[in-house]
C-alpha positions in Angstrom: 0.0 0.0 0.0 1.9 3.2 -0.9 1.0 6.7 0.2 -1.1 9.4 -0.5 -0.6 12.3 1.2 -3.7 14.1 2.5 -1.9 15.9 4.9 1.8 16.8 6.5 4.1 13.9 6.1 5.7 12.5 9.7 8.4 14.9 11.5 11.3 16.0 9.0 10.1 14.2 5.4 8.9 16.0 2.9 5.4 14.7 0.6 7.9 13.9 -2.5 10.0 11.4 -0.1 6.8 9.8 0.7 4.1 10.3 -2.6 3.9 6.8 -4.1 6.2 4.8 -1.9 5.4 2.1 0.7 6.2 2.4 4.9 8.8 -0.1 3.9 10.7 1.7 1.4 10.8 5.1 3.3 12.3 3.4 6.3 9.6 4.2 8.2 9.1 1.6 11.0 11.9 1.0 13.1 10.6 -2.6 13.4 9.3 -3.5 10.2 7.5 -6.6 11.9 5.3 -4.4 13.3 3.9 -3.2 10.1 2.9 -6.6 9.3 1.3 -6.7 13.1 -1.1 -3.5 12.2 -1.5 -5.0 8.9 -3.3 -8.4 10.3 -4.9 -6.2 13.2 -6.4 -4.2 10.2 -7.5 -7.7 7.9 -9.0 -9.1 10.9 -11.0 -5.7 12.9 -11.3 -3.7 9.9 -10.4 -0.6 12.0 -7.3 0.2 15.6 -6.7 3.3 17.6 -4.4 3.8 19.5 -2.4 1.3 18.3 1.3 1.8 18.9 4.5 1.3 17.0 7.7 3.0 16.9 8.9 5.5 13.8 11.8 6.3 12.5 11.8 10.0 10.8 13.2 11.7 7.9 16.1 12.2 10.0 17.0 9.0 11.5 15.3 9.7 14.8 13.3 6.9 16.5 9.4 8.7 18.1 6.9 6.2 19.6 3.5 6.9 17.9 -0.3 6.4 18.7 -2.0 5.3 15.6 -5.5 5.3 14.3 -6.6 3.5 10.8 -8.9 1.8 9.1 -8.6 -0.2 5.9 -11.2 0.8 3.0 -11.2 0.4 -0.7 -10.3 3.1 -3.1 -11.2 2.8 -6.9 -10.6 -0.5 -6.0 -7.6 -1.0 -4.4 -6.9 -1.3 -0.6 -6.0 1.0 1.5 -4.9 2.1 4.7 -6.3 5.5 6.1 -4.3 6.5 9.4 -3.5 8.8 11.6 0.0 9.3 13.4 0.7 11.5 16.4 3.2 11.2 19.1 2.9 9.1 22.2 2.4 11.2 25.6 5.6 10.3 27.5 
């Protein structure tokens, strides 16, 4: 599933390092295991908040995140719709 920005990209990248590439190939998730982990919560409930996961940003910095998503079908091709913020320390 590859991105489609709809609004500002996570802390320090820009839209055109994300536009069109998958969590994978932006070196998103500092445990890429977990993407898979949201990925069957997302098959099997349709929708998680505050599901958490730890991000690496645009600049090499590790951030523990609360996310929200849901999977849904656009012209006909699944995707994920999520929300990213910082987890409270």
């Amino acid at each position: 599933m590859r991105y489609i920005p709809t609004a500002p990209p996570w802390p320090k990248a820009t839209r055109d390092q994300i536009t069109g590439r998958t969590s994978i190939e932006v070196g998103m998730w500092a445990h890429p295991p977990r993407r898979n982990e949201l990925v069957s919560d997302l098959k099997r409930l349709g929708s998680v908040r505050r599901w958490t996961a730890r991000f690496t940003t645009g600049s090499g910095e590790a951030m523990e995140v609360l996310i929200a998503a849901e999977l849904i079908e656009l012209e006909g091709e699944r995707c994920i719709v999520a929300q990213t913020e910082p987890a409270a320390r």
